[in-house]
C-alpha positions as CSV (number, residue, x, y, z in Angstrom):
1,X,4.9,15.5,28.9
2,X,4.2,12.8,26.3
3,X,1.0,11.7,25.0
4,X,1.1,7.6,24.9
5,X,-1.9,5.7,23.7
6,X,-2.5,2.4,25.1
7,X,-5.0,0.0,23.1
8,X,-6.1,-3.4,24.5
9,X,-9.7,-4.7,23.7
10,X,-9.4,-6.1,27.7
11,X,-9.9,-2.9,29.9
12,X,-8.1,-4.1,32.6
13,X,-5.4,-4.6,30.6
14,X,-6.2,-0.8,29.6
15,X,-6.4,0.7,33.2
16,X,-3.4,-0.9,34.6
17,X,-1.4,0.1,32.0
18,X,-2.6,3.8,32.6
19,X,-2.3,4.1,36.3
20,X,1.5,2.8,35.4
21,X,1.8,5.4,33.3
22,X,0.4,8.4,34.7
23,X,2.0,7.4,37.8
24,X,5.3,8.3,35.7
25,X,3.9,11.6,34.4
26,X,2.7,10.6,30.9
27,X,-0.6,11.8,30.0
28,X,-2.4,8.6,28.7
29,X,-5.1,8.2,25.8
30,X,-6.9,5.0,26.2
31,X,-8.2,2.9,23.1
32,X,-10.3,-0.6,23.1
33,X,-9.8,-1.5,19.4
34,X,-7.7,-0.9,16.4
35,X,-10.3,1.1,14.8
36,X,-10.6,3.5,17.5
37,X,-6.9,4.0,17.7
38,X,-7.0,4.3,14.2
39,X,-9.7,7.3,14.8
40,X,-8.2,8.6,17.8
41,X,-4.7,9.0,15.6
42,X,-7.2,10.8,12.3
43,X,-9.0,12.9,14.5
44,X,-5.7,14.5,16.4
45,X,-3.1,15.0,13.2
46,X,-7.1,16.9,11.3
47,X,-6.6,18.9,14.5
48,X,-3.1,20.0,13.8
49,X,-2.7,21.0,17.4
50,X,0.4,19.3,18.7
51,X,-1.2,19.2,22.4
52,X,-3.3,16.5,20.6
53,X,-0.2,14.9,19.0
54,X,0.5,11.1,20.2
55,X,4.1,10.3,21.1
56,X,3.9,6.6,21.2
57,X,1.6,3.8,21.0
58,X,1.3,0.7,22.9
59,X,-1.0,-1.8,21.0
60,X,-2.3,-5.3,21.9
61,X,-1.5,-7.7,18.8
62,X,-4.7,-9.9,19.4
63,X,-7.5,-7.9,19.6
64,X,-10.9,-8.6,17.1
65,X,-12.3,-6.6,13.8
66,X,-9.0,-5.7,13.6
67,X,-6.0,-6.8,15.2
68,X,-2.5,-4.9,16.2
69,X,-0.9,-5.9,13.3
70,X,-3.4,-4.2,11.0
71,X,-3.4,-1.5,12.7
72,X,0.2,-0.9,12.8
73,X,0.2,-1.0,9.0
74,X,-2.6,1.7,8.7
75,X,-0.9,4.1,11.5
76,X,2.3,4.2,9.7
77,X,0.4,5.2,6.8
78,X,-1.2,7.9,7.9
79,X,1.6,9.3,9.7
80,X,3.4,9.4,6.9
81,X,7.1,11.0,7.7
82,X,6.0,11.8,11.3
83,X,7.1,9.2,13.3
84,X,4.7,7.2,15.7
85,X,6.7,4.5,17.5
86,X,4.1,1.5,18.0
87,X,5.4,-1.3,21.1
88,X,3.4,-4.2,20.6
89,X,2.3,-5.5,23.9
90,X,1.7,-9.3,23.2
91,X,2.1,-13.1,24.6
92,X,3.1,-14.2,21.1
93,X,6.1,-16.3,21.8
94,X,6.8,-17.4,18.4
95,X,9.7,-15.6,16.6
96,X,7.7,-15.5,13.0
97,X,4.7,-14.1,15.3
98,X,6.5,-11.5,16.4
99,X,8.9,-10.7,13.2
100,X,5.5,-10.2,11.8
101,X,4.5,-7.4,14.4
102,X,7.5,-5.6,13.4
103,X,7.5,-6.0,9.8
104,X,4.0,-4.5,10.0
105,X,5.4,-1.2,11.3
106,X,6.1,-2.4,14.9
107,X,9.2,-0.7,16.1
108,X,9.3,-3.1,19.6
109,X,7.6,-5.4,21.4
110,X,7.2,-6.4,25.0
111,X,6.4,-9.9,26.1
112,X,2.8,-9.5,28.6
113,X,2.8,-9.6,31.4
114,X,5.1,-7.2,30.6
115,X,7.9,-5.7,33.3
116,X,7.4,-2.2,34.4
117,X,11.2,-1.1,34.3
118,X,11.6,-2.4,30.9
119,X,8.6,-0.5,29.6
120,X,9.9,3.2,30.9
121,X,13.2,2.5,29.5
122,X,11.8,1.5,25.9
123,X,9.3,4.3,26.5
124,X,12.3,6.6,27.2
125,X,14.3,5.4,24.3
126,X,11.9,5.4,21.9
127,X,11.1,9.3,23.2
128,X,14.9,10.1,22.6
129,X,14.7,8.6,19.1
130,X,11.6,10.6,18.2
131,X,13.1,13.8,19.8
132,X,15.8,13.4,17.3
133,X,13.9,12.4,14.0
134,X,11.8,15.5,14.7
135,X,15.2,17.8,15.0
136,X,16.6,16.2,12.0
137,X,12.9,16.6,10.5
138,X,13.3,20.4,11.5
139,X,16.9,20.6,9.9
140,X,15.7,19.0,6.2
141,X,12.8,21.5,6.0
142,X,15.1,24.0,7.0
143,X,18.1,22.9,4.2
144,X,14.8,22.7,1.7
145,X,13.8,26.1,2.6
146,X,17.6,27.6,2.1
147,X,18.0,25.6,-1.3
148,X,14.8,26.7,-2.5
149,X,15.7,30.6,-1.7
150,X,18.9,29.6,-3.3
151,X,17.6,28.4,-6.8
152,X,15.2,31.4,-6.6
153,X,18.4,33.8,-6.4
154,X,20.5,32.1,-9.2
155,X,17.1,32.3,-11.2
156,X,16.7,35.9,-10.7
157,X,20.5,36.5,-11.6
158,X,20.5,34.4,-14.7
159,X,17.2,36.8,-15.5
160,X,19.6,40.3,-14.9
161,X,22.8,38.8,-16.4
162,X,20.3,37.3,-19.9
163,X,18.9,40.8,-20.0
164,X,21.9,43.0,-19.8
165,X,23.6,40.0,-22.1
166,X,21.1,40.0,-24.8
167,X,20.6,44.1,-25.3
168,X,24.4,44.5,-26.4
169,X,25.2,45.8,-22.9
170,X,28.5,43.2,-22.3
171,X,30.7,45.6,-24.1
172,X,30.5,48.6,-22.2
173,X,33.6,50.0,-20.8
174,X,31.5,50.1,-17.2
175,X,30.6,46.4,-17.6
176,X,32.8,43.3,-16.1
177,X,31.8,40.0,-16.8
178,X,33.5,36.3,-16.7
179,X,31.5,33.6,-17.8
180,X,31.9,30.1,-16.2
181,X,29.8,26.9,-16.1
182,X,26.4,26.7,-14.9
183,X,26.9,24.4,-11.8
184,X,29.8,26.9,-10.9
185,X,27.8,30.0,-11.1
């Protein structure tokens, strides 16, 4: 089940939006400002328990102290390489308004009052997309892991063949070597 939080600093705006979506099975985390989501988000990845781990934020642009856009830019920030896919809910109709939301770290937007079908399938696409940057985050630590052991084995034969090289060993009649380039060894 994925974890959505849903900031707005109007709480009806909140509570609608979280009947909606525990209606459809997602567990919802509810926020009232960009500071608290900001918290909520600090709090949960200091945790390091992934029951705590949000999926996907839904974030009012206009909100005071600080607005969507600000937030955006500090979320991405602190997630670093995780993803956290932000859907700015907003009534901006302006195309540089909302260009802005995305070049702040938005990854969507939805136009309030926003249609219910539409949000579940951007809530399901952006849940397919993060399903697969976390398997392809899986696969790079994996091929790190693997090239690390590698360079760790080539070290520790370039260690056996430099010993047995430099104590005059190379000419025994026991003893086959071939020597070739680095990158090919």
């Amino acid at each position: 089940m994925a974890r959505i939080l849903v900031v707005d600093d109007i709480p009806a705006n909140v509570e609608i939006l979280s009947i909606h979506l525990t209606d459809e099975g997602y567990e919802v985390v509810k926020a009232m400002s960009g500071k608290q989501t900001f918290e909520i988000l600090q709090e949960a990845q200091e945790s390091q328990d992934q029951a705590q781990e949000i999926d996907l934020i839904l974030l009012d642009v206009m909100m005071p102290n600080m607005n969507g856009q600000e937030a955006a830019v500090e979320i991405k920030q602190l997630a670093g390489e995780d993803m956290v896919p932000i859907i700015f809910l907003t009534s901006l109709q302006d195309a540089n308004d909302l260009a802005a939301c995305l070049e702040s770290g938005g990854d969507d937007f939805l136009s309030k009052p926003y249609n219910q079908v539409i949000l579940k399938a951007k809530i399901h696409a952006f849940s397919r997309m993060l399903k697969m940057h976390n398997t392809l985050q899986e696969q790079h630590d994996l091929i790190s892991e693997n090239a690390e052991h590698l360079l760790n084995e080539q070290q520790v034969a370039r260690a056996v063949f430099d010993n047995v090289a430099h104590s005059g060993c190379l000419d025994l009649p026991n003893l086959k070597h071939l020597l070739s380039p680095y990158s090919v060894f």
